[in-house]
C-alpha positions as CSV (number, residue, x, y, z in Angstrom):
1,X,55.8,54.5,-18.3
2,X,55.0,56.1,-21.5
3,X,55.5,54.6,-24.9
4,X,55.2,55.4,-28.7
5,X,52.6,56.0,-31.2
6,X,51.8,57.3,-35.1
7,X,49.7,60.3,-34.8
8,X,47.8,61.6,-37.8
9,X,50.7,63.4,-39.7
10,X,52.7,59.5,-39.8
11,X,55.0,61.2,-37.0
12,X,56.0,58.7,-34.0
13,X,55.2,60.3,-30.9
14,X,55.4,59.7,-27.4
15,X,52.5,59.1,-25.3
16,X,52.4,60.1,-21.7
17,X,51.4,58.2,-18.6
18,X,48.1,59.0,-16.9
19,X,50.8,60.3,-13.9
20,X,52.6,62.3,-16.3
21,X,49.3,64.3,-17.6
22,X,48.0,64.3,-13.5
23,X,51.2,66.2,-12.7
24,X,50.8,68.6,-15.9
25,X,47.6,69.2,-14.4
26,X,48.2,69.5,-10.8
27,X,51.0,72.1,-11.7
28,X,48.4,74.7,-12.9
29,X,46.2,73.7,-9.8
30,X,49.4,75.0,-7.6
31,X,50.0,78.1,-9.3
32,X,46.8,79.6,-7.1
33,X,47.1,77.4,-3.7
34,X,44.6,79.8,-2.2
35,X,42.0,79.2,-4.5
36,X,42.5,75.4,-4.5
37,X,42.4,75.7,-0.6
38,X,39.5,77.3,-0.6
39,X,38.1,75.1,-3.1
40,X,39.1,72.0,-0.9
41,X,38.1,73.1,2.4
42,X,34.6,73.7,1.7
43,X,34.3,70.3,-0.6
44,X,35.6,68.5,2.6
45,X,33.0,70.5,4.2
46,X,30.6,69.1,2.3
47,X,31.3,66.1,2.4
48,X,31.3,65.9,6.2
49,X,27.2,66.9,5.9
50,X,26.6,64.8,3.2
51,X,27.9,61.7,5.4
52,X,25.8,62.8,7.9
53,X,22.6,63.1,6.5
54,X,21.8,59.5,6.7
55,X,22.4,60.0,10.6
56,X,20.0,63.3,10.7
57,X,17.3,61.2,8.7
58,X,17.7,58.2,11.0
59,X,17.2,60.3,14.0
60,X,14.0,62.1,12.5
61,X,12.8,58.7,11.5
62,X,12.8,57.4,15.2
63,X,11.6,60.8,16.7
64,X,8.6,60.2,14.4
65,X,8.2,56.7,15.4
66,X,9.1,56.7,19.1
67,X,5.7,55.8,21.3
68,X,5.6,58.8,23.6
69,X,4.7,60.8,20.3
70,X,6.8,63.7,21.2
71,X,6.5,66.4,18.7
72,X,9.2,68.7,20.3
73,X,12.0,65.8,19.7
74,X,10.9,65.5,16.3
75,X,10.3,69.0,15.5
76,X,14.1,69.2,16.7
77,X,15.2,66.3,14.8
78,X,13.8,68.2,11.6
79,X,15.3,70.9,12.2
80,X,18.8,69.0,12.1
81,X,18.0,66.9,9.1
82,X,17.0,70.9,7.5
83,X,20.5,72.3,9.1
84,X,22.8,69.1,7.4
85,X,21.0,69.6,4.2
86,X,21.3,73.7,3.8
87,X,24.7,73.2,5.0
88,X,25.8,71.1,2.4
89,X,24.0,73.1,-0.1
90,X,26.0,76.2,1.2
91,X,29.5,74.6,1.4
92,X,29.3,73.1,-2.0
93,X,28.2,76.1,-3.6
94,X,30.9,78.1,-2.4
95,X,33.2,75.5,-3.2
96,X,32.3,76.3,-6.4
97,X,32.8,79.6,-6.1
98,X,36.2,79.5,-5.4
99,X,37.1,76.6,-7.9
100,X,35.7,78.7,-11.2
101,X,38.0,81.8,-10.8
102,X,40.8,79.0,-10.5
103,X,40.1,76.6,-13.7
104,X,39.1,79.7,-15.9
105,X,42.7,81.3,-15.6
106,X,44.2,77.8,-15.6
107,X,42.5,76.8,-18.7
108,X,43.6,80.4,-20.0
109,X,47.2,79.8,-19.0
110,X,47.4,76.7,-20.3
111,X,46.3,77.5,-23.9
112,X,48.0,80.2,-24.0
113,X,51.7,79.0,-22.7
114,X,50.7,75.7,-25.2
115,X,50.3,78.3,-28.2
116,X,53.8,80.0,-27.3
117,X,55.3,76.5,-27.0
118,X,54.0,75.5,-30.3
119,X,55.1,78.9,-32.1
120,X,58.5,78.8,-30.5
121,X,58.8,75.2,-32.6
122,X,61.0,74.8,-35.6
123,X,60.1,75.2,-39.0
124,X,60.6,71.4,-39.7
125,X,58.1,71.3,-36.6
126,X,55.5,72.6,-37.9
127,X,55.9,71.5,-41.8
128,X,55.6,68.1,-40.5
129,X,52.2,69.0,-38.5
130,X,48.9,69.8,-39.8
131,X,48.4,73.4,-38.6
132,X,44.4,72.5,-38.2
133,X,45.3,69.5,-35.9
134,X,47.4,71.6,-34.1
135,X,44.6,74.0,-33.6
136,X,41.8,71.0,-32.4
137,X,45.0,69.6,-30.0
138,X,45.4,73.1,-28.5
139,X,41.5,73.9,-27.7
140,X,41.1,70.3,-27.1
141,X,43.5,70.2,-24.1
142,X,41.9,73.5,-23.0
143,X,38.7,71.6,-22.3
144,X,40.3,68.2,-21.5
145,X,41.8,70.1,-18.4
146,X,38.6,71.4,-17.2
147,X,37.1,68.0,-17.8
148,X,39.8,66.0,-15.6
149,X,40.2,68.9,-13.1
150,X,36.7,68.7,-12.7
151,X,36.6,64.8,-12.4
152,X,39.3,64.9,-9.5
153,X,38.5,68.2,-7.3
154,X,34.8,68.2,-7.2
155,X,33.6,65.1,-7.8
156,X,36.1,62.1,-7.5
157,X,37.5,62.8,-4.0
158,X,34.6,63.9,-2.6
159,X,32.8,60.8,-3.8
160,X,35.5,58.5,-2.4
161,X,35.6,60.0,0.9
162,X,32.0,60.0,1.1
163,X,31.5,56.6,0.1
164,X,34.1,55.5,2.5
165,X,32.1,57.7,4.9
166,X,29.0,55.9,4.3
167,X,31.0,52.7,4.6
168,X,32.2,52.9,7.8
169,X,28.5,54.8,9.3
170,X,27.4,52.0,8.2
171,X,29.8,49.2,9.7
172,X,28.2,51.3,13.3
173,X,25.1,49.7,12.7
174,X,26.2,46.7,10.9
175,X,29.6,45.3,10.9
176,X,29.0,43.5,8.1
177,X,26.5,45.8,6.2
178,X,29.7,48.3,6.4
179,X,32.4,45.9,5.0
180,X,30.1,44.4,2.5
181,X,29.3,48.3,1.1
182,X,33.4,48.8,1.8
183,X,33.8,46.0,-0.4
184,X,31.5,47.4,-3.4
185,X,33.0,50.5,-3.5
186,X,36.3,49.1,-3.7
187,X,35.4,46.3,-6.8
188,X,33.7,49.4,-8.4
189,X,36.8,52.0,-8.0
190,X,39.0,49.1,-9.3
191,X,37.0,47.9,-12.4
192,X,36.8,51.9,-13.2
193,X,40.4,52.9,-13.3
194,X,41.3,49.3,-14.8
195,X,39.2,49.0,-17.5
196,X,39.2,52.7,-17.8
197,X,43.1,52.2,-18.5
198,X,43.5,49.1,-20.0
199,X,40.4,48.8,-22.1
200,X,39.1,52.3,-23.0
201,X,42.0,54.8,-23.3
202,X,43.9,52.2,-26.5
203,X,40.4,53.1,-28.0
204,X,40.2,56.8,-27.1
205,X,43.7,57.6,-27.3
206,X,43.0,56.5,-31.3
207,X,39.6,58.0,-31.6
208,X,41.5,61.5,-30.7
209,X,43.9,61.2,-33.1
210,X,41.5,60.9,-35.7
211,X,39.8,63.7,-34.3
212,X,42.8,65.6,-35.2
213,X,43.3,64.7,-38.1
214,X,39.5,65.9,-39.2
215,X,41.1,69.2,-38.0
216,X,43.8,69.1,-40.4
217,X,42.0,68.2,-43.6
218,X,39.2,70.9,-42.5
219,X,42.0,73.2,-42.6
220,X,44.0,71.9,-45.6
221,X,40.7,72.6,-48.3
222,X,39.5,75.4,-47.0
223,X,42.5,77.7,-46.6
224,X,43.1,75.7,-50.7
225,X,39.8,76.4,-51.5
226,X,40.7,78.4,-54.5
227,X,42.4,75.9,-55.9
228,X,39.6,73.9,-54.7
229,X,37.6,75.8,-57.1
230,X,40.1,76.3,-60.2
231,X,39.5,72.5,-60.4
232,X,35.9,72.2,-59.8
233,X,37.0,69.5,-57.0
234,X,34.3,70.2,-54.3
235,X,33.2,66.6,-54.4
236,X,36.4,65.2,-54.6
237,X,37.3,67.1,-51.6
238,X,34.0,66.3,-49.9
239,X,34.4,62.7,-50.5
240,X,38.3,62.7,-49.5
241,X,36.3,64.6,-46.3
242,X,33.9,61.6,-45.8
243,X,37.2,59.3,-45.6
244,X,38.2,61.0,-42.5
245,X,34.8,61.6,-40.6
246,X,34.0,57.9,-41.5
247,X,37.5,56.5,-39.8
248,X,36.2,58.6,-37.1
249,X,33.3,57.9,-36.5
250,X,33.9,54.3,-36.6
251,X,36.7,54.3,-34.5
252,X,34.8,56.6,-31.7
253,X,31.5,54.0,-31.7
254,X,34.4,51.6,-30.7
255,X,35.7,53.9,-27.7
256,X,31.8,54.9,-26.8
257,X,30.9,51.1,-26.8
258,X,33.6,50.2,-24.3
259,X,32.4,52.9,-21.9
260,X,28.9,51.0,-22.5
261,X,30.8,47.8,-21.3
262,X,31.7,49.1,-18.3
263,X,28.4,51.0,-17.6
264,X,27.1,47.4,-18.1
265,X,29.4,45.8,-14.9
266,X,28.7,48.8,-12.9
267,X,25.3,48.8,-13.0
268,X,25.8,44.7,-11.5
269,X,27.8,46.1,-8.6
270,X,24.7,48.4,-8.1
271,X,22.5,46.2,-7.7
272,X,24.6,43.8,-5.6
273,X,24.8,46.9,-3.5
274,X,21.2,47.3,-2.8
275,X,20.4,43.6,-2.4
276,X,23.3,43.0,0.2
277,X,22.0,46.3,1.7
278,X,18.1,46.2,2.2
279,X,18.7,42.3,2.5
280,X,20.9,42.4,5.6
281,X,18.6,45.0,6.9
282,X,15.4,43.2,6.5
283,X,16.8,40.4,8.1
284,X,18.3,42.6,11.4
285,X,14.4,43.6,11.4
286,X,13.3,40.5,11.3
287,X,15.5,39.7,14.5
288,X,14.8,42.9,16.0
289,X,17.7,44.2,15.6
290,X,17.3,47.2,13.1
291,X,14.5,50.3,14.6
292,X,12.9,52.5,11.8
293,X,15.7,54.4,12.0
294,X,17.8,52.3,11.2
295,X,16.3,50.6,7.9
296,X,15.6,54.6,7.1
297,X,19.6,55.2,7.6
298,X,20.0,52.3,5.5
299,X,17.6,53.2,2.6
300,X,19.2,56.9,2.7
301,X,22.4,55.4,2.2
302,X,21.8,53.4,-0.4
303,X,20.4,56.4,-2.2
304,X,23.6,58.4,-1.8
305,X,25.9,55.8,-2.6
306,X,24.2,54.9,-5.5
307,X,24.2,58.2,-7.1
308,X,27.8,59.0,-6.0
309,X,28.8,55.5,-7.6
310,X,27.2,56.1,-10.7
311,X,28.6,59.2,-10.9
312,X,32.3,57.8,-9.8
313,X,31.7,55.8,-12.9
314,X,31.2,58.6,-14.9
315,X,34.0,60.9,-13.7
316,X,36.6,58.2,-14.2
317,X,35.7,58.0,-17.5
318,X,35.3,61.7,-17.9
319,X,38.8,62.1,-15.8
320,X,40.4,59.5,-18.5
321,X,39.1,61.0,-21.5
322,X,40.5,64.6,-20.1
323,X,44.0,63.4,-19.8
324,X,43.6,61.8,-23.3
325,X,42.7,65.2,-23.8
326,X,45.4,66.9,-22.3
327,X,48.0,64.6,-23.5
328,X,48.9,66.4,-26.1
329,X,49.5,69.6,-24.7
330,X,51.4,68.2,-21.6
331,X,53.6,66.1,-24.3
332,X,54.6,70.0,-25.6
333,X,55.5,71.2,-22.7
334,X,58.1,68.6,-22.3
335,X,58.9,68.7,-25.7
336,X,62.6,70.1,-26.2
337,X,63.0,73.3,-28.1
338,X,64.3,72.1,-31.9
339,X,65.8,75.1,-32.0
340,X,66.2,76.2,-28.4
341,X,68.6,80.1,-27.5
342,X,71.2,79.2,-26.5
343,X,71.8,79.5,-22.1
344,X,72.3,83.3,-21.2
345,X,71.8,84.1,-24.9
346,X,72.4,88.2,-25.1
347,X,70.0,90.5,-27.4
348,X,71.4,90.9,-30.9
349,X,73.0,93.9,-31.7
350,X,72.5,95.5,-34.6
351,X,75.4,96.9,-37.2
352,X,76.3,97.5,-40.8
353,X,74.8,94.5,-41.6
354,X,77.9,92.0,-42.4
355,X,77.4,88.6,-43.1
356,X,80.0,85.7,-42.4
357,X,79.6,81.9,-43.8
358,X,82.6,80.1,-41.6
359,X,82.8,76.5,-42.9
360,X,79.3,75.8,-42.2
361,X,78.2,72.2,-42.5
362,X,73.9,71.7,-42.8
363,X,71.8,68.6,-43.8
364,X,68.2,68.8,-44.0
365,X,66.9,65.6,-41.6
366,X,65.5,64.5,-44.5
367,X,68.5,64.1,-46.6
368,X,70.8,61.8,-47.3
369,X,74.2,63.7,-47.7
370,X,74.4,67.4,-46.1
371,X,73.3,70.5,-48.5
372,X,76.2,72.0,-47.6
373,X,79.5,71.3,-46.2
374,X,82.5,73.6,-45.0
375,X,80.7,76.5,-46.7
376,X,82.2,79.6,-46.5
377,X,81.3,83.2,-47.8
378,X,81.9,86.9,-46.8
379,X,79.1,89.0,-47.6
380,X,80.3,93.0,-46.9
381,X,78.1,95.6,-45.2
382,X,75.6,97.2,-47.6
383,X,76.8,95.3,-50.3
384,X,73.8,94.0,-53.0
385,X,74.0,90.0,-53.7
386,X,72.1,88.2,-55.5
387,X,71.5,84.3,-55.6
388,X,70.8,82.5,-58.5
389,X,70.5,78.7,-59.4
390,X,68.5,75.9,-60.3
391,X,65.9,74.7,-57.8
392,X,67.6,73.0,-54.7
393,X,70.4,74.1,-55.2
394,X,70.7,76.0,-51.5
395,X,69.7,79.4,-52.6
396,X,66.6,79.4,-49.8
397,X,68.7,77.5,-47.2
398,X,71.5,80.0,-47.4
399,X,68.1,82.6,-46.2
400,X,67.1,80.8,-44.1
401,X,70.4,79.8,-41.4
402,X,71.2,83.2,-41.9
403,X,67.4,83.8,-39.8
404,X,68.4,80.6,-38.0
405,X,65.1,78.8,-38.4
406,X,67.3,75.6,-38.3
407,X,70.2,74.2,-36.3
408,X,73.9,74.2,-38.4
409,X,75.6,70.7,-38.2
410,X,79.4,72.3,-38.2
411,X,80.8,75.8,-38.1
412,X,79.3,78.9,-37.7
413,X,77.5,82.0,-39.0
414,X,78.5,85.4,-37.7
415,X,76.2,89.0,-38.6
416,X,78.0,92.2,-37.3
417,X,80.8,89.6,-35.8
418,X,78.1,88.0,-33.5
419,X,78.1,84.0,-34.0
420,X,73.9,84.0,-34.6
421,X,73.7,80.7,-32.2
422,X,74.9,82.7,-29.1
423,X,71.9,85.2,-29.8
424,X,68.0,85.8,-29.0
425,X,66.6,84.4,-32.2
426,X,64.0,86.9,-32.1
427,X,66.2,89.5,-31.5
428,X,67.8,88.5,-34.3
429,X,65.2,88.0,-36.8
430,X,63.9,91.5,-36.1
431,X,67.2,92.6,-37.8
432,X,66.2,90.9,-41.0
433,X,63.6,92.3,-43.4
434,X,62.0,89.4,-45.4
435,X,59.9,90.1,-48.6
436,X,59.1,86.6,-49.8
437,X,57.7,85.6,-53.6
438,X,54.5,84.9,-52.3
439,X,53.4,87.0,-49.0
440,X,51.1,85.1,-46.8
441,X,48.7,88.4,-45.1
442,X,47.2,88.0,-41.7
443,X,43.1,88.2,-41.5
444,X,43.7,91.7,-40.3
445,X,43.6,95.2,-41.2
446,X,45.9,96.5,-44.0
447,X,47.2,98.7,-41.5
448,X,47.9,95.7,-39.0
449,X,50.1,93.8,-41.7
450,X,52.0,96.9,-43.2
451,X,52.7,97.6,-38.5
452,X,53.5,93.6,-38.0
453,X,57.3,94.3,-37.8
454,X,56.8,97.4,-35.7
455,X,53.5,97.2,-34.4
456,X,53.9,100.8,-32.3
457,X,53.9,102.6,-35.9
458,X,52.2,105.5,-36.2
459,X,49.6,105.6,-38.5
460,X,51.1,108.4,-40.8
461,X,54.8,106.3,-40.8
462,X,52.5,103.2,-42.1
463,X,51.1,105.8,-44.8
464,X,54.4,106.7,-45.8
465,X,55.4,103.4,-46.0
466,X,52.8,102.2,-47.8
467,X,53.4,105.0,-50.1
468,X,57.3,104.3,-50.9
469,X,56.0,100.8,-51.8
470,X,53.5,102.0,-54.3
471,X,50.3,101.0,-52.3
472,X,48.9,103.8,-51.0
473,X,46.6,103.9,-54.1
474,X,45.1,101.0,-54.4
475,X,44.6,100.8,-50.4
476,X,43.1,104.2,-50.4
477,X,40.5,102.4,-52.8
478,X,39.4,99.6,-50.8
479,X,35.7,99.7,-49.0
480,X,37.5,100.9,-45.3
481,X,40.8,102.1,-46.4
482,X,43.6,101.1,-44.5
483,X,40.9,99.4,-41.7
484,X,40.1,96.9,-44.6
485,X,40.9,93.6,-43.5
486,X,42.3,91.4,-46.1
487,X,41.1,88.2,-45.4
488,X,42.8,84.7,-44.9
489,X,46.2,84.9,-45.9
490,X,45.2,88.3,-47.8
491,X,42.7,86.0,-50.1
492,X,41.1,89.4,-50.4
493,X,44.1,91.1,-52.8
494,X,45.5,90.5,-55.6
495,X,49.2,88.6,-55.6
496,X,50.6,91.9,-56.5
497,X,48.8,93.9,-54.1
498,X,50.0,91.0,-51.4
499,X,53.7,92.1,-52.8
500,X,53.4,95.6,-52.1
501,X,51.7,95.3,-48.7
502,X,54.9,93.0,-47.5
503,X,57.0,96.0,-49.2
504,X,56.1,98.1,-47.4
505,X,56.2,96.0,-44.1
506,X,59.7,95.9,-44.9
507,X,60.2,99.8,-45.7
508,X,58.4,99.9,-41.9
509,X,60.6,98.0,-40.3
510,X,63.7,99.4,-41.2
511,X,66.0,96.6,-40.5
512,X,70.1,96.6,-41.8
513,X,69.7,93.5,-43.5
514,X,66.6,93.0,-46.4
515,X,65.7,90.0,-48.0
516,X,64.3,90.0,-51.4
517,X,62.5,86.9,-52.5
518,X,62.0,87.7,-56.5
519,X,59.7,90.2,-54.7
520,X,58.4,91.6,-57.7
521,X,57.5,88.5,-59.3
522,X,54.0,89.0,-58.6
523,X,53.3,92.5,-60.4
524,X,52.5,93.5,-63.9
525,X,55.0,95.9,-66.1
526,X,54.2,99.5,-64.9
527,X,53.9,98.6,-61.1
528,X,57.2,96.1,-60.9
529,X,58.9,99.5,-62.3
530,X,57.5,101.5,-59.8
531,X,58.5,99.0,-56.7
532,X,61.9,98.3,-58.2
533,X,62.6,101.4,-57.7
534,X,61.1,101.7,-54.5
535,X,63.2,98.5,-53.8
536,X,66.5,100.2,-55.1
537,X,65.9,103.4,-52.5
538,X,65.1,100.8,-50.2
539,X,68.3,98.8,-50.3
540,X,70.5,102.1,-49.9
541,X,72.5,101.7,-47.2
542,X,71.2,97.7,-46.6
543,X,73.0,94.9,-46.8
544,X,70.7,93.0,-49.5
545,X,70.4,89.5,-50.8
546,X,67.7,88.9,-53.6
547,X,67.4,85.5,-54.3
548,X,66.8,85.7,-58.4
549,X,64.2,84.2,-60.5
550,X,64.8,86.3,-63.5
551,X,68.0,87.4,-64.3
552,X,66.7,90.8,-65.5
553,X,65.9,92.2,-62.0
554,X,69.5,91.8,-60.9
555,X,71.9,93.4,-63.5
556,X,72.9,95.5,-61.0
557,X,73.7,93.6,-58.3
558,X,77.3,94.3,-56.7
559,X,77.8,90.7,-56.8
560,X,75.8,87.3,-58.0
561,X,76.3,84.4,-56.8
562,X,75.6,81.0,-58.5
563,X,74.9,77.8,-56.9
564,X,74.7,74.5,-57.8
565,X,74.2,71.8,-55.2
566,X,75.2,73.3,-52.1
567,X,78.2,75.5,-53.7
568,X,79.0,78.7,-55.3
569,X,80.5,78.3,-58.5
570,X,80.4,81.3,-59.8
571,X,80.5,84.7,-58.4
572,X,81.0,88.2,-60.1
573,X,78.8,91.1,-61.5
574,X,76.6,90.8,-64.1
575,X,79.1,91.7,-66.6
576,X,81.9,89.5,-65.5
577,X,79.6,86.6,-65.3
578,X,77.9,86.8,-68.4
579,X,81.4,87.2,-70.5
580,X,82.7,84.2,-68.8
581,X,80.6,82.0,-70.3
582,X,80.0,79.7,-67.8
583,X,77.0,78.1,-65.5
584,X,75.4,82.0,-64.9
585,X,76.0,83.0,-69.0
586,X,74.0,79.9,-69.9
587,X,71.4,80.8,-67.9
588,X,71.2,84.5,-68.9
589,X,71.2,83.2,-72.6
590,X,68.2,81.0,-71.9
591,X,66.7,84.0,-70.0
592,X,67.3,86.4,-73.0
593,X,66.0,84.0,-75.6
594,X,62.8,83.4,-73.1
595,X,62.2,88.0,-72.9
């Protein structure tokens, strides 16, 4: 069964089962069956000739010991012991051999299909998730899947079949040697994967999500550092650092201490082991019932058992902690697409660029009341619109359905006469050019972020580009050109320079429909000139919607559109608008008296 709890964001959040994780796991394991035959026939292998050394070291033990002294029975006897033990060495190793190739693509596969999962998630997704505990759950898993694949192939199962091996070699020479070692290794097995369960993974399962949440506030100040610094807040952000760490740490002395616990009761079992083992056989010796052999079987028993059970010990706990690990990547892979294409959703196609509102009914699953409701707006092909309005007031929402980063509550939206919900949402959004106030830059090459929308540009298209959006200059000026890589979120440019780079992304990628976020918000008198005009030769021929932020940059829109609350309640040209004297010629005369 798998039940609920907070993770580090405040989210609730289902927790998986250990057999829930196990099958994640076992699913990459299947994808290469020859590999993990391989893989399991040489373990078993090995674990035949591990249970029979004890035999080959009995044997040489009473060659040695017999009274006709001969030399060619012992000589033969160590030969035998030599073959069990290079055999085992062999099989194991290539074991090995075939396991690596096997968990290094799996572990590849997995972080990779756990990224795509992740990317594919809504926009609500991932504003309600810390992208830096994202990150540690991703690599996290990565490593939790080698840890538990580990625990189960290579050393778990062969340590049980071995020590039930042992168990019943034993019960041979001793019926009650054997079930008293049978008995041992079962107490220890049970005390592992109950207290494993039941005592440690609470503990773990909280120590992780703090773990996580380290992730996220590492990430939170340092991609803010700058405002980190305009504040002079290091310490406070250190300290507010120290908070998390110390929650931590605390919590993960708690998880580490329980393991100690049960390290404690093992250890007990151990030595119960060896007592009820060497003390039966002392006493068969006694009686003259045990050879040399025999106590040396005994002995070499012991000694394997013991380190397998110490090691079982450790694997469960290492096996636990792995699908703690994991737990958060299996839980995306069952998570349900927020957003999900539709079944049998066909490629957008792309037109003139007409836009078509058709009583659409939205609420934000954070609101009380839907944003807006039975909605309905025509927007023509190639025709210029600008939205204006007071903050919240469904001027970014109206942008963002039309992309479809959420799910509408009623009616429908329709570009070129194709209801966007029946569509491949990236097919779709690669028909939308998007130049947004402030441009967030990759940590890659100029080049790379003006080529993002079409990354098989050539390099003289991304020239030209750059050069229609008034850029070329200053990118010709920096240390490697166009190979200059701009840092974290472009920290290396300037906000204008960030503006013209995603300007001329959007002159590369061509799309019929462009976006305009106040895109020249960011530039100073002589360059916004330049790129509006750039903009204007831009939007020939494009169906555009600017979202406003000063009126000035949007006298000569075809049509403006004012909303308040969800609704448009005005709409006209500049002209119209501002000799109506309504909501929009308010605004304009607080603009004016603002200029």
């Amino acid at each position: 069964m798998s039940d609920e709890h907070e993770d580090e964001e405040g989210n609730r959040e289902r927790v998986l089962s250990n057999g829930q994780v196990m099958a994640f796991i076992a699913g990459f394991w299947l994808r290469r069956r020859g590999l993990l035959a391989g893989t399991l026939g040489f373990t078993l292998a090995a674990v035949a000739l591990d249970v029979a050394m004890p035999w080959a070291a009995k044997g040489l033990v009473d060659a040695v010991a017999a009274p006709a002294h001969a030399a060619p029975a012992a000589w033969k006897a160590w030969g035998v012991l030599l073959a069990v033990y290079l055999g085992f060495t062999i099989t194991r190793n290539t074991g090995f051999r075939f396991w690596n190739p096997l968990a290094a693509r799996n572990m590849r596969e997995m972080t990779d299909e756990g990224f795509a999962r992740v990317q594919s998630f809504s926009a609500d997704w991932h504003a309600d998730n810390f992208g830096g505990s994202t990150v540690r759950k991703l690599s996290r898993g990565m490593w939790g899947y080698d840890s538990a694949s580990d625990a189960v192939i290579l050393w778990l199962t062969p340590a049980l079949l071995v020590l039930t091996g042992l168990s019943f070699s034993m019960m041979i020479q001793s019926f009650w040697v054997g079930l008293m070692s049978l008995g041992v290794v079962g107490a220890f097995l049970w005390l592992n994967l109950w207290a494993v369960k039941i005592y440690v993974r609470p503990a773990n399962l909280r120590s992780n999500a703090l773990d996580s949440r380290i992730g996220g506030a590492l990430a939170d100040s340092i991609t803010s550092n700058p405002t980190v610094k305009s504040f002079g807040a290091e310490p406070r952000e250190a300290a507010r650092m120290a908070q998390v760490t110390g929650a931590w740490s605390a919590a993960v002395q708690i998880t580490w201490g329980r393991f100690m616990d049960i390290w404690v009761l093992q250890n007990a079992l151990m030595v119960l082991l060896l007592a009820g083992l060497t003390g039966f056989l002392v006493r068969d010796w006694t009686l003259g019932r045990a050879t040399p052999g025999g106590v040396a079987f005994a002995i070499t028993s012991f000694m394997q058992m013991s380190g397998y059970l110490r090691n079982l010990g450790e694997n469960v706990r290492m096996l636990q902690k792995g699908m703690d690990d994991v737990e958060d990547v299996a839980g995306f892979a069952r998570m349900a697409a927020q957003v999900p294409d539709a079944a049998g959703a066909s490629e957008f196609r792309p037109g003139d660029g007409q836009i078509v509102f058709d009583r659409v009914t939205f609420r934000y699953k954070s609101a009380a009341e839907p944003l807006y409701e039975a909605f309905s707006l025509a927007i023509a092909p190639g025709e210029r619109v600008a939205l204006v309005g007071p903050t919240g007031a469904g001027k970014s929402t109206f942008v963002k359905l039309i992309q479809r980063l959420y799910e509408l509550d009623a009616g429908r939206i329709l570009v070129d006469g194709q209801d966007i919900a029946s569509v491949t949402q990236q097919s779709l959004r690669r028909a939308i050019a998007v130049v947004p106030q402030d441009p967030a830059l990759f940590h890659r090459t100029v080049a790379e972020n003006i080529s993002y929308g079409r990354p098989d540009a050539t390099h003289d298209e991304i020239v030209a580009a750059a050069k229609r959006a008034r850029a070329h200059g200053f990118i010709s000026g920096l240390p490697k050109g166009y190979d200059t890589l701009v840092g974290e979120r472009g920290v290396k440019l300037s906000g204008g320079e960030r503006q013209r780079v995603a300007i001329a992304r959007a002159f590369l990628a061509d799309a019929p429909i462009l976006v305009l976020d106040e895109a020249t918000s960011s530039l100073d008198v002589e360059t916004e000139r330049l790129v509006q005009a750039a903009s204007d030769a831009l939007m020939a021929g494009r169906t555009t919607i600017v979202i406003a932020h000063r009126l000035s940059t949007i006298r000569h829109a075809d049509r403006i559109l004012v909303f308040e609350d969800g609704r448009v309640v005005e709409e006209g040209s500049h002209a119209e608008l501002a000799a109506k004297g309504g909501v929009y010629a308010r605004l304009n005369a607080v603009a004016e008296g603002a200029a």
